[in-house]
SEZA-426202 format. One record per residue: residue number from 1; x, y, z of N, C-alpha, C, O in turn. Coordinates in Angstrom, 3 decimals. Layout:
% SEZA-426202
<pt><num>NUM</num><n_px>X</n_px><n_py>Y</n_py><n_pz>Z</n_pz><ca_px>X</ca_px><ca_py>Y</ca_py><ca_pz>Z</ca_pz><c_px>X</c_px><c_py>Y</c_py><c_pz>Z</c_pz><o_px>X</o_px><o_py>Y</o_py><o_pz>Z</o_pz></pt>
...
This chain:
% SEZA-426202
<pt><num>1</num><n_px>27.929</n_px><n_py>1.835</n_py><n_pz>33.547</n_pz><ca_px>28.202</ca_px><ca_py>1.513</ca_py><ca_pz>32.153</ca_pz><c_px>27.797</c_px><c_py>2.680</c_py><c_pz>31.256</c_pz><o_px>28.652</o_px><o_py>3.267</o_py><o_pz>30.593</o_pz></pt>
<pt><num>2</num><n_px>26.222</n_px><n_py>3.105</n_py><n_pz>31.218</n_pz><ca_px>26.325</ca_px><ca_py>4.227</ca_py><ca_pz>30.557</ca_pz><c_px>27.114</c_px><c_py>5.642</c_py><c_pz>30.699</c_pz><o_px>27.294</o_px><o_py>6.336</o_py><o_pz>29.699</o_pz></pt>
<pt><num>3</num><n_px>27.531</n_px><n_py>6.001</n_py><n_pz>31.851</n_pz><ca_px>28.368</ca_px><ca_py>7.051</ca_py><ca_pz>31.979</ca_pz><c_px>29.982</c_px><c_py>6.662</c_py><c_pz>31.504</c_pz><o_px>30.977</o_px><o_py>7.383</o_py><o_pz>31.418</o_pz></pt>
<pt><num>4</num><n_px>29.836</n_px><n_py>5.582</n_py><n_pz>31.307</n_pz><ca_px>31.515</ca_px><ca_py>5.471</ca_py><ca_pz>30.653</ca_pz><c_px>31.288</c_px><c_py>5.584</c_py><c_pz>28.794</c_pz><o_px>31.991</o_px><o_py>6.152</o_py><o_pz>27.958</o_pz></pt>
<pt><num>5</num><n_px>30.127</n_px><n_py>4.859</n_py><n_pz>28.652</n_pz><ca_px>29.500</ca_px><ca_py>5.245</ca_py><ca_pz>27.294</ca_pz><c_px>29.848</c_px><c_py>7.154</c_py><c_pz>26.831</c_pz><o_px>30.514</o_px><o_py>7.751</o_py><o_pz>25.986</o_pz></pt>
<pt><num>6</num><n_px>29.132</n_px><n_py>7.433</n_py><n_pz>27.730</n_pz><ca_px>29.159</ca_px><ca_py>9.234</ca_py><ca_pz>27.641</ca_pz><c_px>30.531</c_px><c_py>9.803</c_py><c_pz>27.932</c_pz><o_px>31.115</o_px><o_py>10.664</o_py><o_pz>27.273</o_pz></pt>
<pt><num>7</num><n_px>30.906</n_px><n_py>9.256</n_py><n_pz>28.902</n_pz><ca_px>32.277</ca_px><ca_py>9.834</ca_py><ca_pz>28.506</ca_pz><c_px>33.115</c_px><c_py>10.070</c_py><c_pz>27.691</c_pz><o_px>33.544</o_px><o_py>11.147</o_py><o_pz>27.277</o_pz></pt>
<pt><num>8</num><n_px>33.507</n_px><n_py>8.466</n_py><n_pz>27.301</n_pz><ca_px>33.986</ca_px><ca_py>8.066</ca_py><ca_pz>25.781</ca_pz><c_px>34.023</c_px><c_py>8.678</c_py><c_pz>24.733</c_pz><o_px>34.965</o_px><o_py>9.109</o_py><o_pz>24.067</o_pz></pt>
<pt><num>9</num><n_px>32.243</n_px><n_py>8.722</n_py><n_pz>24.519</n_pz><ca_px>31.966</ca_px><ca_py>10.033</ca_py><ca_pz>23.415</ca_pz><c_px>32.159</c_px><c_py>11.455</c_py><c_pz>23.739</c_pz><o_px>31.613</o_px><o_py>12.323</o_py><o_pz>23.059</o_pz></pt>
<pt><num>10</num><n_px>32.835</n_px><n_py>11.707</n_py><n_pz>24.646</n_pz><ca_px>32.423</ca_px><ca_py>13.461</ca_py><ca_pz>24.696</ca_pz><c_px>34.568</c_px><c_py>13.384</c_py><c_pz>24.491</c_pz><o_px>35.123</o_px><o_py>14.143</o_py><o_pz>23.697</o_pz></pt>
<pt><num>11</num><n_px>35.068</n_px><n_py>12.754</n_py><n_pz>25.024</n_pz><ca_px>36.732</ca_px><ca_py>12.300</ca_py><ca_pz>24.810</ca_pz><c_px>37.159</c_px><c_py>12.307</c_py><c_pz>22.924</c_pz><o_px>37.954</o_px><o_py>12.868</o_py><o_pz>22.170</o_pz></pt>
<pt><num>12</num><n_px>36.125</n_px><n_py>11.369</n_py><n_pz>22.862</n_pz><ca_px>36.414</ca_px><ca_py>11.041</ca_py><ca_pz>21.266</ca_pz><c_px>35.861</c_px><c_py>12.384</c_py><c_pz>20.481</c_pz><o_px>36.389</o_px><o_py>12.694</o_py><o_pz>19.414</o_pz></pt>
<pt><num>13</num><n_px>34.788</n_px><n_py>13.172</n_py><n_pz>21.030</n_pz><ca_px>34.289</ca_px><ca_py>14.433</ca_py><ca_pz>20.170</ca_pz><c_px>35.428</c_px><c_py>15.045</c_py><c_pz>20.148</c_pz><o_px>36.121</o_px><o_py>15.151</o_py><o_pz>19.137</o_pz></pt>
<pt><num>14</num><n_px>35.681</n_px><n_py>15.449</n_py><n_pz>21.145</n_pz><ca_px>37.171</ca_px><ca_py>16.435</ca_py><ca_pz>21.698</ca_pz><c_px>38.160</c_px><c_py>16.419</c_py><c_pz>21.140</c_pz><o_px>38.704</o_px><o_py>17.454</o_py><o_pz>20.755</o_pz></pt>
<pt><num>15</num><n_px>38.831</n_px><n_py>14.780</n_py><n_pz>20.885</n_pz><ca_px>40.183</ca_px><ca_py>14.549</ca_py><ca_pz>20.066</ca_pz><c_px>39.625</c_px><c_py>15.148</c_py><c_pz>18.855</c_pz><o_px>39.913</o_px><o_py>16.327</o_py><o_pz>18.645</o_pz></pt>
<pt><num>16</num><n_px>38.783</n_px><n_py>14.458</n_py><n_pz>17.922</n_pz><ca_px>38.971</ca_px><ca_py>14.500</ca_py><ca_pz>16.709</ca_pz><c_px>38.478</c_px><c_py>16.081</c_py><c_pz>16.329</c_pz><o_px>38.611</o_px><o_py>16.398</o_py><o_pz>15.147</o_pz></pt>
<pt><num>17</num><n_px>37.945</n_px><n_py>17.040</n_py><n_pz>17.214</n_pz><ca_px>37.463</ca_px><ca_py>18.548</ca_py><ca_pz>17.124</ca_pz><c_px>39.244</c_px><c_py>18.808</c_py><c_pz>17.196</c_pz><o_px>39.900</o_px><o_py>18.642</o_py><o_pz>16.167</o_pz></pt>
<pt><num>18</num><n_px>39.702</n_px><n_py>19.088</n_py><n_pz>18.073</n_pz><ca_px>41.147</ca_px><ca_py>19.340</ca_py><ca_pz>18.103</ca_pz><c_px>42.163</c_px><c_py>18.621</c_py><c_pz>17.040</c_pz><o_px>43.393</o_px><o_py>18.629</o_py><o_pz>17.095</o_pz></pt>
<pt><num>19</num><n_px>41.393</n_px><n_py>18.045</n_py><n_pz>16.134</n_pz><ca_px>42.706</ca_px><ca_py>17.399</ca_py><ca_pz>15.821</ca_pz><c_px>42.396</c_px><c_py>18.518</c_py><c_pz>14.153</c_pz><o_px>43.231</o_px><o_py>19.157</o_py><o_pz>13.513</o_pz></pt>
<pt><num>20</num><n_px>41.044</n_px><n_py>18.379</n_py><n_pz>13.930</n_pz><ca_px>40.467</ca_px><ca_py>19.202</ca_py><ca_pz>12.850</ca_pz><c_px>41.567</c_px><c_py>20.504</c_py><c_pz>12.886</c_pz><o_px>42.246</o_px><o_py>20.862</o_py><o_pz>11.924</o_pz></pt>
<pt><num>21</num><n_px>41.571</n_px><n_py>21.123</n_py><n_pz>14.248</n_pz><ca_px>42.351</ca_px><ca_py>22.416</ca_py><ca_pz>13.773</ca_pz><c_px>43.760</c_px><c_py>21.960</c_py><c_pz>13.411</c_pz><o_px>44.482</o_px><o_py>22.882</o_py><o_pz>13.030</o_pz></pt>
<pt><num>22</num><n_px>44.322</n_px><n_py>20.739</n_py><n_pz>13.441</n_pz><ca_px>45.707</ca_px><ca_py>20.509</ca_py><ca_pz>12.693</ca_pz><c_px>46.111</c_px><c_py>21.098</c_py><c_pz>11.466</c_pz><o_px>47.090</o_px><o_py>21.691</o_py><o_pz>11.012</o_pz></pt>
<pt><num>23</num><n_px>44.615</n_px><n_py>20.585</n_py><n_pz>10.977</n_pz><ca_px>44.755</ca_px><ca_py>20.630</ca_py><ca_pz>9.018</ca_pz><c_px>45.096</c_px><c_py>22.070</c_py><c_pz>8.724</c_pz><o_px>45.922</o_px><o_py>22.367</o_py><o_pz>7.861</o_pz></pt>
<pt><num>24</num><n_px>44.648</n_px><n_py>22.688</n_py><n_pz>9.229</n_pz><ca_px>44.438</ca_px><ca_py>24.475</ca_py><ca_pz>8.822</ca_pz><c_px>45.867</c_px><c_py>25.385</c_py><c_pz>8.410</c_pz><o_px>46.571</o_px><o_py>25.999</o_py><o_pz>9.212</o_pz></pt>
<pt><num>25</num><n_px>46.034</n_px><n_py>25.297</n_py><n_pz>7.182</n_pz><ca_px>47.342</ca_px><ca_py>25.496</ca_py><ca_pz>6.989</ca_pz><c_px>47.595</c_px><c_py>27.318</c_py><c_pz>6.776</c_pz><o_px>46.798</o_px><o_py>28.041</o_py><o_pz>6.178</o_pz></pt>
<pt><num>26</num><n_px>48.610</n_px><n_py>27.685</n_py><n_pz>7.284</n_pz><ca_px>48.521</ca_px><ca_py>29.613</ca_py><ca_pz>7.342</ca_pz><c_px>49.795</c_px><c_py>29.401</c_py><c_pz>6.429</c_pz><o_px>50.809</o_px><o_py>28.721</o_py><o_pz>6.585</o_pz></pt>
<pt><num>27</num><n_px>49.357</n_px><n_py>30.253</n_py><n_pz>5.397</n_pz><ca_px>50.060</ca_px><ca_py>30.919</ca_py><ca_pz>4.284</ca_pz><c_px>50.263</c_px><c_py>32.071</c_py><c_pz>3.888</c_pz><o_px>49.169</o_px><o_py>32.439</o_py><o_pz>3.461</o_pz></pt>
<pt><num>28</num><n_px>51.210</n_px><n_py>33.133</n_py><n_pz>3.720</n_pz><ca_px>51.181</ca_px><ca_py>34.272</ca_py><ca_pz>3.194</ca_pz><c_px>51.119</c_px><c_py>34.095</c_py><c_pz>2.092</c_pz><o_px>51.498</o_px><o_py>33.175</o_py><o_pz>1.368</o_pz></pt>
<pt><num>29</num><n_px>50.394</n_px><n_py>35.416</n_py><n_pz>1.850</n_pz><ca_px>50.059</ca_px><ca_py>35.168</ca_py><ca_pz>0.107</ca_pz><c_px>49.588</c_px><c_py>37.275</c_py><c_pz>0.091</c_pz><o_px>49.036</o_px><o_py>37.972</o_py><o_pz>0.942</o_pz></pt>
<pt><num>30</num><n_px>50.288</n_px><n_py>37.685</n_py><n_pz>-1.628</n_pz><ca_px>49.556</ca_px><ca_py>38.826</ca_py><ca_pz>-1.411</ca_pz><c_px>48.812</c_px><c_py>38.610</c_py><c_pz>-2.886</c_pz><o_px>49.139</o_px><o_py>37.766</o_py><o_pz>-3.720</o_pz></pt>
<pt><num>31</num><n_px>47.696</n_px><n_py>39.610</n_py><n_pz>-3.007</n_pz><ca_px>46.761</ca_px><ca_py>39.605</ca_py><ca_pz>-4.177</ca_pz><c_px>47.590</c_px><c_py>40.573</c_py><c_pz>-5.125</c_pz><o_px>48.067</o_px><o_py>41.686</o_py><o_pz>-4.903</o_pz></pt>
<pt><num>32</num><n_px>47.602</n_px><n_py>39.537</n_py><n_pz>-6.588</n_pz><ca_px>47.896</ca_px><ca_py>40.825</ca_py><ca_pz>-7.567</ca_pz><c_px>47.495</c_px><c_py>40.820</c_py><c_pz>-8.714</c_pz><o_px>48.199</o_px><o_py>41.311</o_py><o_pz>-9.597</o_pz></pt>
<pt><num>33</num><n_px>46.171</n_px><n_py>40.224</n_py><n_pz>-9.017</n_pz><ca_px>45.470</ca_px><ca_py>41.017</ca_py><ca_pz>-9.571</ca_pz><c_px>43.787</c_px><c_py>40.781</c_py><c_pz>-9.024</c_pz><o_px>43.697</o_px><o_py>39.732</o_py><o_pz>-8.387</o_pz></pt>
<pt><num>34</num><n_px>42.728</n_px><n_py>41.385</n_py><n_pz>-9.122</n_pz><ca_px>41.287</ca_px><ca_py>41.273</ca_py><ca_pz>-9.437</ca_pz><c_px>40.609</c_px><c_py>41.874</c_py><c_pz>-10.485</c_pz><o_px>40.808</o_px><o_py>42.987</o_py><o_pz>-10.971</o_pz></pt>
<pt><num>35</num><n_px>39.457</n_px><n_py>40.697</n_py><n_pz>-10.912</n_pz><ca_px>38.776</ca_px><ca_py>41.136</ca_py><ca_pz>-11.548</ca_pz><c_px>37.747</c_px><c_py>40.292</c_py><c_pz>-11.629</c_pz><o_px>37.828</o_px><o_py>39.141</o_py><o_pz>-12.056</o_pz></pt>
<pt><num>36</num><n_px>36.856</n_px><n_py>40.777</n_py><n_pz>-11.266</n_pz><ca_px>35.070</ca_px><ca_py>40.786</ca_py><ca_pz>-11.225</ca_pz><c_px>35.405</c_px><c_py>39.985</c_py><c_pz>-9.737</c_pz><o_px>35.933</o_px><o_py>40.474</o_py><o_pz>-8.738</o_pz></pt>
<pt><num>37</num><n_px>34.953</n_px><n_py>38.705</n_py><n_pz>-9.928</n_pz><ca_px>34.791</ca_px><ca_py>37.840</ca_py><ca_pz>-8.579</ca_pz><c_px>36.359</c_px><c_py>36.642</c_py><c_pz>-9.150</c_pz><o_px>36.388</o_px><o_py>35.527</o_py><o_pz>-8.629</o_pz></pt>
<pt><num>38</num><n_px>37.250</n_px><n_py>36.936</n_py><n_pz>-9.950</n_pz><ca_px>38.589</ca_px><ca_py>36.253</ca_py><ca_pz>-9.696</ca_pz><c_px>39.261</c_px><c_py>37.246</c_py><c_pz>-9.223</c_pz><o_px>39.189</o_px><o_py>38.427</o_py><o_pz>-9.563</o_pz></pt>
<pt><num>39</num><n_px>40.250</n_px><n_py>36.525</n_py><n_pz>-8.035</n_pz><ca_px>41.461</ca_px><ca_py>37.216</ca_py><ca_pz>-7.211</ca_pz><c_px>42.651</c_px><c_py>36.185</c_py><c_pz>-7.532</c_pz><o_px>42.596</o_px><o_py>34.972</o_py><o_pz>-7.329</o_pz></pt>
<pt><num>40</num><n_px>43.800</n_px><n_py>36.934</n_py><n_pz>-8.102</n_pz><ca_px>44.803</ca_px><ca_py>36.532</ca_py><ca_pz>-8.594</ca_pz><c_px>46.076</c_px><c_py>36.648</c_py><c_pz>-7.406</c_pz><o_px>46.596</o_px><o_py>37.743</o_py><o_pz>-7.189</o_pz></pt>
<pt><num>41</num><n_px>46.469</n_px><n_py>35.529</n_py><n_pz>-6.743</n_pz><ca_px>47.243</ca_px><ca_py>35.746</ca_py><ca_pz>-5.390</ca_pz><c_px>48.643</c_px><c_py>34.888</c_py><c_pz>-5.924</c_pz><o_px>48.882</o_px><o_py>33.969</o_py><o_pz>-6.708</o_pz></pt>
<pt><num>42</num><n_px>49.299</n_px><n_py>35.657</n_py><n_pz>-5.125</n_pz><ca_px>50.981</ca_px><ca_py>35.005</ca_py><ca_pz>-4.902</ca_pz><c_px>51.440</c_px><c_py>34.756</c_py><c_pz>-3.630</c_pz><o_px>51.785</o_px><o_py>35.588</o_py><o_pz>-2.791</o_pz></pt>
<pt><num>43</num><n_px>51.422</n_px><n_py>33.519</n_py><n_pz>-3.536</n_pz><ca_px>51.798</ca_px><ca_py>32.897</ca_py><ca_pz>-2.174</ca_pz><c_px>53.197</c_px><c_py>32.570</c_py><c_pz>-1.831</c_pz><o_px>54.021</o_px><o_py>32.235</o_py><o_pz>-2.682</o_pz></pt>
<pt><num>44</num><n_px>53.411</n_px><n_py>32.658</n_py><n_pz>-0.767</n_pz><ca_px>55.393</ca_px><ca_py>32.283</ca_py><ca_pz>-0.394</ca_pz><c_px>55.170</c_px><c_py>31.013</c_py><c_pz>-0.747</c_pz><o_px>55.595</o_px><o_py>30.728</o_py><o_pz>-1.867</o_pz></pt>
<pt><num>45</num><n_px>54.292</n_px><n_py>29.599</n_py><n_pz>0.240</n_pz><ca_px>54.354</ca_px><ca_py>28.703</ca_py><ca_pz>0.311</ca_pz><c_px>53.226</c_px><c_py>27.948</c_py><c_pz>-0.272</c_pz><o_px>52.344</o_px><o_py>27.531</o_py><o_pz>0.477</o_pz></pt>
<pt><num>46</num><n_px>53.169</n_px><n_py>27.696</n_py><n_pz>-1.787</n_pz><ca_px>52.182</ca_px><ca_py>27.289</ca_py><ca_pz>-2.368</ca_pz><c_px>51.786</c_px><c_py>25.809</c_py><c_pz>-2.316</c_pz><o_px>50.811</o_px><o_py>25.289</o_py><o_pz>-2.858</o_pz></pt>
<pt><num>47</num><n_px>52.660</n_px><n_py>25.273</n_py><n_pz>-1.617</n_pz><ca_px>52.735</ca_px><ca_py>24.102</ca_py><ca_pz>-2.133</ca_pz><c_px>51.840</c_px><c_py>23.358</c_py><c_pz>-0.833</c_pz><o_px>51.503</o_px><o_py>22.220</o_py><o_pz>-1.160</o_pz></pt>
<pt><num>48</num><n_px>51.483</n_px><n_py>23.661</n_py><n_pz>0.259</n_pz><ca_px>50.112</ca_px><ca_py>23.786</ca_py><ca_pz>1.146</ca_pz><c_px>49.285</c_px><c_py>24.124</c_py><c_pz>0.844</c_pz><o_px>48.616</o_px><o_py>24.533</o_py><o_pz>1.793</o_pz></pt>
<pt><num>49</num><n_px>48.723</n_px><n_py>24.250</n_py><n_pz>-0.265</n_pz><ca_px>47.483</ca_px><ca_py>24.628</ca_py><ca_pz>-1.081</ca_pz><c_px>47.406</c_px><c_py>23.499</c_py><c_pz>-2.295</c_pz><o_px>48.249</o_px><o_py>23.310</o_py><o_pz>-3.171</o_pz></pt>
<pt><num>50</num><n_px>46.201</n_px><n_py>22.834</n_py><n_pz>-2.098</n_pz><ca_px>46.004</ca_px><ca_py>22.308</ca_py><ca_pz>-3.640</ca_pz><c_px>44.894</c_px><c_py>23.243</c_py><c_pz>-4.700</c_pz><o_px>44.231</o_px><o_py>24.225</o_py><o_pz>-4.365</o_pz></pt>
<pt><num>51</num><n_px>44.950</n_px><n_py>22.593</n_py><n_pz>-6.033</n_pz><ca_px>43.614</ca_px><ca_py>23.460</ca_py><ca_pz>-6.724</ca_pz><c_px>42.262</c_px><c_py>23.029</c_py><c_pz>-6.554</c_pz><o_px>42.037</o_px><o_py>21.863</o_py><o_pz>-6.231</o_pz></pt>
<pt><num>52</num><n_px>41.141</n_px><n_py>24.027</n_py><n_pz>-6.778</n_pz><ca_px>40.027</ca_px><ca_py>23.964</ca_py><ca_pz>-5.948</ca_pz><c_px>39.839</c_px><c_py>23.404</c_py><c_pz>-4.699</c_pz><o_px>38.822</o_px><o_py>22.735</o_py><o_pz>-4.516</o_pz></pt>
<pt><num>53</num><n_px>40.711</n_px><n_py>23.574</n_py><n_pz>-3.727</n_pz><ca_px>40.985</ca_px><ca_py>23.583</ca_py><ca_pz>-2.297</ca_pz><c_px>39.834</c_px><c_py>24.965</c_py><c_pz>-1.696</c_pz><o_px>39.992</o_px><o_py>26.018</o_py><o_pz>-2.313</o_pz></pt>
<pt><num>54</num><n_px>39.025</n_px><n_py>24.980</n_py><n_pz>-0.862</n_pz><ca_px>38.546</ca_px><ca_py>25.914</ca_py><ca_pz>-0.479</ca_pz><c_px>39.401</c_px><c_py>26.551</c_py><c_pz>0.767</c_pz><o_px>39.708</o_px><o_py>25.801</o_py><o_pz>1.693</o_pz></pt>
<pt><num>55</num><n_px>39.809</n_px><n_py>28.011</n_py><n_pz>0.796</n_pz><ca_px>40.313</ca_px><ca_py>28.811</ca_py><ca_pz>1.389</ca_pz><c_px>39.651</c_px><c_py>30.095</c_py><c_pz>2.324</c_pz><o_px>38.818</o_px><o_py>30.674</o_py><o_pz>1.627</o_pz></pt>
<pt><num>56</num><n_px>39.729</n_px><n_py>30.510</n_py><n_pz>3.235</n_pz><ca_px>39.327</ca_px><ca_py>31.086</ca_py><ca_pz>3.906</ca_pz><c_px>40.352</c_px><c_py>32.776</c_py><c_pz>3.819</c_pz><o_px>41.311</o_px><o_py>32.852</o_py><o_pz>4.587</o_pz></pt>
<pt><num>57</num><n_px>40.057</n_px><n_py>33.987</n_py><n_pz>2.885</n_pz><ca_px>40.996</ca_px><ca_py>35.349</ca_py><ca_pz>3.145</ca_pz><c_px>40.368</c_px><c_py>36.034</c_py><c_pz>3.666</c_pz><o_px>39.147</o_px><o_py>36.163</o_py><o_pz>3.577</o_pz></pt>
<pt><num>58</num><n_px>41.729</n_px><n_py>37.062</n_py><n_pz>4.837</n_pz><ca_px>41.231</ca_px><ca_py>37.770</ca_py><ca_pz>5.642</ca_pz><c_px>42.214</c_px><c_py>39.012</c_py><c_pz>5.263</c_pz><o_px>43.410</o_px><o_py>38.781</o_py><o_pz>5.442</o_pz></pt>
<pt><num>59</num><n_px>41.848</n_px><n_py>40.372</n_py><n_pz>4.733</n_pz><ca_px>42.568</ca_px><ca_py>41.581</ca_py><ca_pz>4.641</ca_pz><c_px>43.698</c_px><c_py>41.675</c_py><c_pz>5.893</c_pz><o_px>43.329</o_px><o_py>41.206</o_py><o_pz>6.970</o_pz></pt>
<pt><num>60</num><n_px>44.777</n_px><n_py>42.137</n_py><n_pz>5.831</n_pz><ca_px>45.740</ca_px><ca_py>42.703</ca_py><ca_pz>6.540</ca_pz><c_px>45.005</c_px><c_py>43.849</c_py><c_pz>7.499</c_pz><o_px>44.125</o_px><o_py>44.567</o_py><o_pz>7.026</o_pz></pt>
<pt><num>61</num><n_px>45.282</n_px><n_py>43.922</n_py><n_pz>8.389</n_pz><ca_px>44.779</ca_px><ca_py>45.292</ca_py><ca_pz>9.349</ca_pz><c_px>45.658</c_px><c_py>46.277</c_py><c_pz>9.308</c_pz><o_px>46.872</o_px><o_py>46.076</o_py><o_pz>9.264</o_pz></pt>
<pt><num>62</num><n_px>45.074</n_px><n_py>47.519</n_py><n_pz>9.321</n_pz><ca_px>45.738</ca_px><ca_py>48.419</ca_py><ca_pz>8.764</ca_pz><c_px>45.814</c_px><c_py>49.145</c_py><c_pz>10.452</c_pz><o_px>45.017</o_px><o_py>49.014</o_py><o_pz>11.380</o_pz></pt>
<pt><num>63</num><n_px>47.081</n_px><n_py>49.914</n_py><n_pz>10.376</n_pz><ca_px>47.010</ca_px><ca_py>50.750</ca_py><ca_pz>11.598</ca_pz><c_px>46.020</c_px><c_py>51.820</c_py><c_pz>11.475</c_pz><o_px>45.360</o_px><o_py>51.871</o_py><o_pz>10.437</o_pz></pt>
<pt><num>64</num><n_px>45.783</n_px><n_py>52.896</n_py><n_pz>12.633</n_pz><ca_px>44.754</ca_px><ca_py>53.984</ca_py><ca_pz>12.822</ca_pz><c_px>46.027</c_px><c_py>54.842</c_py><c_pz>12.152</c_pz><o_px>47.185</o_px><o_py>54.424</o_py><o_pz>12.184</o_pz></pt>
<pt><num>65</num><n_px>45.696</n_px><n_py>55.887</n_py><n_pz>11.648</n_pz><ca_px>46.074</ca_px><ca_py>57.383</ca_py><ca_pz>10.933</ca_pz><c_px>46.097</c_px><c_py>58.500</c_py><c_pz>12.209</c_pz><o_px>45.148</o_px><o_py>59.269</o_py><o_pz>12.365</o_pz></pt>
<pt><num>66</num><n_px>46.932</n_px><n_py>58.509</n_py><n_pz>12.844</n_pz><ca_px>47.093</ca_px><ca_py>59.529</ca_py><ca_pz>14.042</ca_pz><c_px>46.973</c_px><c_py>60.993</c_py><c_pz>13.100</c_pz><o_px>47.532</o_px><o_py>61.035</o_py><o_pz>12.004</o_pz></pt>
<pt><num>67</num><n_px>46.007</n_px><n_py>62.467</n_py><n_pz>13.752</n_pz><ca_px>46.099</ca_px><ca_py>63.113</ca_py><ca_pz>13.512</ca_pz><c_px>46.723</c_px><c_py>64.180</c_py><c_pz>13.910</c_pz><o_px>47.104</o_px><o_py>63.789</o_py><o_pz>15.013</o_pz></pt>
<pt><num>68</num><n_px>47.168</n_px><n_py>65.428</n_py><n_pz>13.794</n_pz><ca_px>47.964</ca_px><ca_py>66.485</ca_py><ca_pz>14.043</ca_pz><c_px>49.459</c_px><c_py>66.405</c_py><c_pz>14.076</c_pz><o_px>50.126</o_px><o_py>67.413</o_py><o_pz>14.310</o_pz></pt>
């Protein structure tokens, strides 16, 4: 009985951990303007974003600069 207990819960941790990464919505968006600590962005698909929604930005990676 208790190992079906433990199971259960480690099943049910699992779904609802996996299900968390559903929500995570990826948007392009580029910045155009800053100033001080506001960043002024333009997104393709805004409408996956609400206001004061907390967001997670990550800079574009830039290639290496080959020399000669």
């Amino acid at each position: 009985m208790n190992k079906k207990v433990v199971s259960l819960a480690v099943a049910l941790v699992f779904a609802l951990g996996a299900a968390g990464f559903g929500y995570a919505a990826k948007v392009d968006c580029e910045v155009v303007t800053v100033d001080g600590d506001k960043v002024t962005m333009t997104c393709k698909d805004g409408a996956k974003l609400a206001p004061g929604e907390k967001v997670k930005v990550a800079s574009a990676k830039k290639g290496a600069v080959e020399g000669c």
